[in-house]
C-alpha positions in Angstrom: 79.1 295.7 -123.3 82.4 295.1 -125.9 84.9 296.3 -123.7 85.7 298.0 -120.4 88.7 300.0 -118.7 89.9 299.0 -115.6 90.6 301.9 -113.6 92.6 301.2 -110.6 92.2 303.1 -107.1 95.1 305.8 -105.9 95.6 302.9 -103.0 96.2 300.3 -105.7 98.5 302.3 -107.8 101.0 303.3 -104.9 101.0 299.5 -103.4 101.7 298.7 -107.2 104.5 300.7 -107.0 105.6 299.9 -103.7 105.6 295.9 -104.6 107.6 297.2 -108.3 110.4 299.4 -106.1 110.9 296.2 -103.8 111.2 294.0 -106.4 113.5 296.4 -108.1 115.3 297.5 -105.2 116.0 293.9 -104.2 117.1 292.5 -107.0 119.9 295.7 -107.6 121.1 295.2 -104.3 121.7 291.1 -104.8 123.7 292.0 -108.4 125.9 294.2 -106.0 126.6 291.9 -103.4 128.1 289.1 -106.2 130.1 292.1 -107.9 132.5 294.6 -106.6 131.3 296.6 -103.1 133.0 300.5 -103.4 131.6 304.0 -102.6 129.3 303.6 -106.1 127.5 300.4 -104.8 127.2 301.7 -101.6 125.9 304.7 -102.5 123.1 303.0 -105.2 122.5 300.4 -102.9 120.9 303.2 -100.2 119.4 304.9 -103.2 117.4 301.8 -104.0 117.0 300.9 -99.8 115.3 304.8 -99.6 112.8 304.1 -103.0 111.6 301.0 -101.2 111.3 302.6 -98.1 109.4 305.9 -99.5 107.1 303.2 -101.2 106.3 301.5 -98.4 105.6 304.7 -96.3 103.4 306.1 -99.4 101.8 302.4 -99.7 100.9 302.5 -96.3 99.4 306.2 -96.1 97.2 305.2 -99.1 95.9 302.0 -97.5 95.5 303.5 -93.7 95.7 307.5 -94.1 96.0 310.2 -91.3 99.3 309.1 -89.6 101.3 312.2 -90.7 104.6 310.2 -89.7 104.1 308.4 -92.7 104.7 311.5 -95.1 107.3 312.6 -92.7 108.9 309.2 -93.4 108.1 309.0 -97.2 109.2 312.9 -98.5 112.5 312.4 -96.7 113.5 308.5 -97.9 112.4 309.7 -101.9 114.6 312.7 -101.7 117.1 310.6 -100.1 116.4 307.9 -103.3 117.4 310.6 -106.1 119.7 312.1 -104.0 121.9 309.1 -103.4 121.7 307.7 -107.5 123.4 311.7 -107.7 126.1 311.1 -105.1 126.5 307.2 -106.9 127.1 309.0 -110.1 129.4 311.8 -109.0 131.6 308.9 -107.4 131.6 306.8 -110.4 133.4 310.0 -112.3 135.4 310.2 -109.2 134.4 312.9 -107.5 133.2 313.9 -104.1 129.8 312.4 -103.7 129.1 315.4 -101.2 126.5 313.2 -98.5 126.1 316.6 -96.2 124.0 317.7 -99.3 122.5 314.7 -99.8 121.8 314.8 -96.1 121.1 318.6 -95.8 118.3 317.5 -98.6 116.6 315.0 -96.7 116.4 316.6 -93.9 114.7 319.8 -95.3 112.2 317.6 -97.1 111.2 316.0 -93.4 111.2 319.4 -91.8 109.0 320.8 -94.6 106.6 318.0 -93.2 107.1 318.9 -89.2 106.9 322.3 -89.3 103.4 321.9 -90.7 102.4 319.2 -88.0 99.4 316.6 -88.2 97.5 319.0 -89.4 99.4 319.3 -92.7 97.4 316.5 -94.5 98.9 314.5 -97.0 100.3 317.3 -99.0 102.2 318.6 -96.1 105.6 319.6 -97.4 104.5 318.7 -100.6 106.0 321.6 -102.5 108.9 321.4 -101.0 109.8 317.8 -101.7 108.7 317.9 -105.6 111.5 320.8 -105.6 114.5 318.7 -103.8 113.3 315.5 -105.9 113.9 317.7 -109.2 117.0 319.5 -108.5 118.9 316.3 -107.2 117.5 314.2 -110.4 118.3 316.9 -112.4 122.1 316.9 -111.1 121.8 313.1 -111.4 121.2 313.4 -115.0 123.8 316.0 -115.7 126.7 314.2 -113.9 125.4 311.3 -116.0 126.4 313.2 -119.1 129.8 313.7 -117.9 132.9 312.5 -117.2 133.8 308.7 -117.4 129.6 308.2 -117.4 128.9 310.1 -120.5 131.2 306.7 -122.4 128.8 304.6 -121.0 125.5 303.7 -122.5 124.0 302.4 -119.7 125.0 305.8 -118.1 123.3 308.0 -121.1 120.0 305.3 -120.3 120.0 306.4 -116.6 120.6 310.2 -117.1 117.8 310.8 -119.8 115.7 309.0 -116.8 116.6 311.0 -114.5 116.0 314.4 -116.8 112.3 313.0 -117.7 112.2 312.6 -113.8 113.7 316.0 -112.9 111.1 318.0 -116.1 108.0 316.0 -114.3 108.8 316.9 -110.7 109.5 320.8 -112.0 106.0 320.9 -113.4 104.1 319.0 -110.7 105.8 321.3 -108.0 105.0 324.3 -110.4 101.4 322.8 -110.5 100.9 322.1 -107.2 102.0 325.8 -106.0 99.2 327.2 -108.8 96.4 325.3 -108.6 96.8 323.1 -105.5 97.0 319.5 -105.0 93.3 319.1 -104.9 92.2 320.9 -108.3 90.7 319.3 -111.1 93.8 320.4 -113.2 96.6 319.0 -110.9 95.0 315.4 -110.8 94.4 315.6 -114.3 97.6 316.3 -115.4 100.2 315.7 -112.3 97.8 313.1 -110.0 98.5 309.9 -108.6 98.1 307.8 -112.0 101.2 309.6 -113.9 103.4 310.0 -110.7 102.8 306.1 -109.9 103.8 305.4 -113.9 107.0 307.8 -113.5 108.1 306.1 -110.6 107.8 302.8 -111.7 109.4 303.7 -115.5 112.6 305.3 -113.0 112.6 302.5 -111.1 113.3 299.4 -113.4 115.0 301.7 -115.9 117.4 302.9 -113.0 117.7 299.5 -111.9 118.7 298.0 -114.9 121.1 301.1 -115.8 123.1 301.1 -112.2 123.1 297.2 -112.1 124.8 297.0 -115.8 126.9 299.9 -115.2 128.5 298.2 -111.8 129.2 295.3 -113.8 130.9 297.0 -116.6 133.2 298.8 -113.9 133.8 295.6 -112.6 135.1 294.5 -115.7 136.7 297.8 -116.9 138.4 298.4 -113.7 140.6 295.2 -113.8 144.5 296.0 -113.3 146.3 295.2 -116.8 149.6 292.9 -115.6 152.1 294.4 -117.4 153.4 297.5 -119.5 151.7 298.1 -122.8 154.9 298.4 -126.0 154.4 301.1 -128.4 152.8 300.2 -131.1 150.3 298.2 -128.7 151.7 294.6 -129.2 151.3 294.4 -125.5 147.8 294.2 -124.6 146.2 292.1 -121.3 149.8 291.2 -120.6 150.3 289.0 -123.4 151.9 289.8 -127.3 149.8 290.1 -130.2 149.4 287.5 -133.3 152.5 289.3 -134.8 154.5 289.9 -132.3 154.2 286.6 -130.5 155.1 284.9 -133.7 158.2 287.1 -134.3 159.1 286.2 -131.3 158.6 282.5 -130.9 160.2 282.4 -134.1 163.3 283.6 -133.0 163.6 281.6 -129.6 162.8 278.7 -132.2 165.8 279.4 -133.8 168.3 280.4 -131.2 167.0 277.0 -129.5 167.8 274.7 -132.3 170.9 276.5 -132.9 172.0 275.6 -129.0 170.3 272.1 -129.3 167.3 273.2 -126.9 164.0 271.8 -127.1 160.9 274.1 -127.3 157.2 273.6 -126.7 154.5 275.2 -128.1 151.4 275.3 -126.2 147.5 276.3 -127.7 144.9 277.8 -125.8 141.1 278.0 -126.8 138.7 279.0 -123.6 135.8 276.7 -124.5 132.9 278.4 -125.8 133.7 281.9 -125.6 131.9 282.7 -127.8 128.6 281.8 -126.0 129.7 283.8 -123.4 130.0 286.6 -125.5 126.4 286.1 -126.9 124.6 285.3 -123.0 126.7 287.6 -120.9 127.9 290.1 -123.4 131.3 291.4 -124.8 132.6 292.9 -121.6 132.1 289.0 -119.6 134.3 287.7 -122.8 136.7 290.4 -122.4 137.1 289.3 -118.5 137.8 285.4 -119.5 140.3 286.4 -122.0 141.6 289.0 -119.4 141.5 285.5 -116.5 143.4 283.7 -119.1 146.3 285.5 -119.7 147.1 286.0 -115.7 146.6 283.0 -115.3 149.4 282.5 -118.1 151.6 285.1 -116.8 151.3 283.1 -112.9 151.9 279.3 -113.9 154.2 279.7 -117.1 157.7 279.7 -116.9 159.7 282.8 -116.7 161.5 282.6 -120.1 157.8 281.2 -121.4 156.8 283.6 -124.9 153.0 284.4 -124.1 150.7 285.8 -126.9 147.7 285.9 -129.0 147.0 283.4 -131.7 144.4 284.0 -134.4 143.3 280.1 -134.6 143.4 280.0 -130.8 143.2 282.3 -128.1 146.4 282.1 -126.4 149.9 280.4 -127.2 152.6 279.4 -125.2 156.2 278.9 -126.1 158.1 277.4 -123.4 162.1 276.0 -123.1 161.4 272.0 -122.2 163.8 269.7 -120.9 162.1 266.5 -121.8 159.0 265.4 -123.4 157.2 264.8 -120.0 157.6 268.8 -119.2 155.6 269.8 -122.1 152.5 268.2 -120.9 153.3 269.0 -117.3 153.4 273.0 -118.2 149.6 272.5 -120.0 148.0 270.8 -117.7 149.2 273.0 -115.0 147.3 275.7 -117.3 144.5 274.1 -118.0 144.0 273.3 -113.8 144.5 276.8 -112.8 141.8 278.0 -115.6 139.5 275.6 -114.4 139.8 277.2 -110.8 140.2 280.6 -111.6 137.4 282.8 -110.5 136.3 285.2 -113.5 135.9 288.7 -112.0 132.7 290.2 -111.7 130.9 287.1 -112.6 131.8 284.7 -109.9 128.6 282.2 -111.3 130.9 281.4 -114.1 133.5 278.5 -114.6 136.0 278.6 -117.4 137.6 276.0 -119.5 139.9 275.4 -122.5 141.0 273.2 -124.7 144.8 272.8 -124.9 146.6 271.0 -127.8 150.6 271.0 -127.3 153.7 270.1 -129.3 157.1 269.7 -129.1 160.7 269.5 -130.6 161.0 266.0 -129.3 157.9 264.9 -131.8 157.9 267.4 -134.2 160.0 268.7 -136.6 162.0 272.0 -134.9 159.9 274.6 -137.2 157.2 277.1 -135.7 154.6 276.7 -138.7 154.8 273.0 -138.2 154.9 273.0 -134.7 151.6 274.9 -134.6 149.8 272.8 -137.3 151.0 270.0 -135.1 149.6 272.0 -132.1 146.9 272.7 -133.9 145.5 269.3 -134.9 146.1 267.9 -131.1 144.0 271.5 -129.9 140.9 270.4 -132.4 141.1 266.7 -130.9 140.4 268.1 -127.5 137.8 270.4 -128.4 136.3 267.6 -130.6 136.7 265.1 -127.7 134.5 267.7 -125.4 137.0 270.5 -124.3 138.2 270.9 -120.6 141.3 268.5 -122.2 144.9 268.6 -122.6 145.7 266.8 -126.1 149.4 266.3 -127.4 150.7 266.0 -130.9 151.6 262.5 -132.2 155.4 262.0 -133.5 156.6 263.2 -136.7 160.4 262.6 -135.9 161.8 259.3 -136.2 164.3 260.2 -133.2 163.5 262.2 -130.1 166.1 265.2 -129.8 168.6 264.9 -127.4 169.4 267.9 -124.9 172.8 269.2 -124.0 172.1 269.6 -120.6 175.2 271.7 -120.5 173.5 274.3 -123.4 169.9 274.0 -121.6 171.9 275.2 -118.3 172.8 278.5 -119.9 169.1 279.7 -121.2 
C-alpha cells in the first residue's frame, strides 16, 4: 500500500476543535489582560469565553451523546461567541454594542433547543441556531467594514472572516431545512468535517485579528501632550528637525547676547529600530511617544524640545554651571529607564545621551551638536543606557551673570 488517508471520527474533529478554541481563547484573553481592559476587551474577551464553552459542550456531546443539556448549552454559548465579536466591533467604532440583542440572541437559540425537549436529538434547534450564528457574523463583518475599523487591516482580516463564516452558516441552515441534517447531501457538503475546519480557520484568524487590533488601539489611543502648530511642527509634543533648530538657534543667540550658558542635550532610544522590526511600527511609535513625555515631565520649563534627524530627540536647556548640564541628562536618561511603554509593559527602554555645553564648547548650535554628537556615538559605542559629555574646546569656561541668568 503507497499511501493512506487518515480520516478522523466526527468525536475527534469537535475535541480537535474544542482543544484549538481553548488554546485560542486563552491565549486572546492573556494579550488582554497586559493591554488596556475597556468595553472592546470585555466584550471579545466573553466572545472568546462562549467559543471555548460551545466547544467544550459540543466536545462533550460527541464523546458521551444523549444529554440534550449539552446542545442547550452549546447553541446558546456559539451564538453568544459571534454575537459578542459584533457587539466588540460596534464598540470599537464607538457605538452602542446593544447586549439586549446579543442576549435576546442567545436566548432564542437555547429556547429553540427546550421547546423541542430531550427528544429533539442533536439537531434540536439546529435551524435556528445556524440562522442567529449567520446574521450576527454577518453584522460582525459589516461593522468591520465601517467606521474607525474599516482603517484597520487587522479589522478588514476579521471581517472577511466573519463574511466567509456568515455565507457558510446561510447555506448549512438553507441545507439543513431541505434535505435534513441526516442526508447524504448535507454531510457531504455542510457535515461535521467542514464545520470543524470553519471553526477552527475563525478561530485563530479571529484571535489573531482582535488580539492585534486591541494592541493597535492601545497604541493609537495615547493622549498627544500638547497642541499641534499649523503647519504640523508640533507633533507627540515635541518640535520638528526645522523647527526645533530655528528655535534653538535663536535661544542660542539671545543667550550669548545676555551672557547665558546653554546646553544641548541628544537623545537616541537604543535600538529602536529592533523594536520596530520584532514588535512592529506601532511599538516604535509608542517609545518615541514615552520619550517625548518623559521630556516634557523632567526638562526644564524654558527647556526647547524637538526632533533631530541624527538622533531622536534634542534638548536645549538654560544652565547655570557645567555640573547642571549633566544633572538635566541623567535625570532623562533615569526616567526613560523606568518609564513603562504603553501597551507593551514587557518592554524596557533605553538611550544613549551625548550632551554639550557653552562652558566647553564654542557658543554656536552646529558646533554644539557635532560636539553633542560625538559624545552621543561614545555612549552608544560604549553599550548605550549612558550619559556621555563633550570634551572642552574652550580654553576658558564662560562666566554667568547671575544677574542676566535671573531675568530668563
Amino acid at each position: 500500500m503507497i499511501g493512506a488517508v487518515m480520516v478522523l471520527d466526527p468525536a475527534t474533529l469537535m475535541v480537535m476543535s474544542a482543544l484549538i478554541t481553548i488554546l485560542a481563547g486563552t491565549s486572546f484573553i492573556l494579550n488582554t489582560s497586559i493591554q488596556r481592559v475597556d468595553i472592546v476587551s470585555r466584550l471579545w474577551t466573553i466572545a472568546f469565553t462562549n467559543g471555548m464553552l460551545a466547544g467544550l459542550a459540543y466536545g462533550f456531546d460527541a464523546v458521551s451523546p444523549g444529554s440534550w443539556i449539552t446542545i442547550v448549552v452549546g447553541n446558546a454559548a456559539i451564538v453568544g461567541a459571534i454575537a459578542h465579536v459584533w457587539a466588540g466591533c460596534r464598540a470599537y467604532n464607538g457605538r452602542r454594542p446593544l447586549i439586549l440583542v446579543v442576549l435576546a440572541g442567545i436566548v432564542a437559540a437555547a429556547v429553540a433547543v427546550l421547546l423541542r425537549g430531550p427528544d429533539g436529538g442533536e439537531w434540536a434547534g439546529g435551524a435556528e441556531m445556524l440562522a442567529l450564528v449567520a446574521l450576527f457574523a454577518l453584522l460582525a463583518g459589516i461593522e468591520g467594514l465601517s467606521g474607525a475599523m474599516s482603517t484597520r487591516v487587522n479589522a478588514r482580516s476579521l471581517a472577511v472572516v466573519m463574511l466567509v463564516v456568515a455565507a457558510f452558516y446561510v447555506a448549512r441552515c438553507v441545507g439543513l431545512i431541505l434535505f435534513g441534517p441526516y442526508s447524504d447531501t448535507f454531510r457531504t457538503y455542510f457535515g461535521t468535517s467542514l464545520a470543524t475546519f470553519i471553526t477552527i480557520l475563525f478561530t485563530v484568524s479571529s484571535a489573531v485579528a482582535m488580539t492585534s487590533l486591541q494592541v493597535e488601539r492601545a497604541y493609537s489611543d495615547r493622549p498627544v501632550p500638547g497642541p499641534r502648530e499649523r503647519g504640523g511642527a508640533f507633533s507627540i509634543g515635541v518640535l520638528a528637525t526645522d523647527a526645533f533648530e530655528d528655535g534653538a538657534r535663536d535661544r542660542i543667540d539671545r543667550a550669548r547676547r545676555r551672557s547665558s550658558s546653554v546646553a544641548l542635550i541628544l537623545i537616541r532610544i537604543d535600538g529602536l529600530k529592533e523594536i520596530n522590526t520584532a514588535f512592529g511600527r506601532a511599538t516604535g511609535d509608542a517609545a518615541l511617544q514615552t520619550v517625548a513625555t518623559v521630556l516634557r515631565t523632567v526638562t526644564p520649563t524654558s527647556a526647547v524640545l524637538g526632533r533631530q534627524r541624527s538622533a531622536n530627540f534634542a534638548v536645549l536647556a538654560m544652565v547655570s554651571e557645567p555640573q547642571a548640564t549633566r544633572e538635566i541628562a541623567e535625570a532623562i536618561l533615569a526616567e526613560i529607564v523606568e518609564a513603562r511603554l504603553e501597551g507593551a509593559s514587557d518592554i524596557r527602554l533605553s538611550a544613549s545621551i551625548g550632551v554639550a555645553d557653552s562652558f566647553t564648547v564654542a557658543f554656536d548650535f552646529d558646533k554644539l551638536r557635532e560636539a553633542a554628537l560625538v559624545a552621543l556615538d561614545r555612549a552608544r559605542d560604549a553599550g548605550g543606557n549612558r550619559v556621555e559629555t563633550a570634551v572642552q574646546t574652550q580654553a576658558v569656561p564662560r562666566r554667568i551673570d547671575r544677574s542676566r541668568a535671573a531675568l530668563d
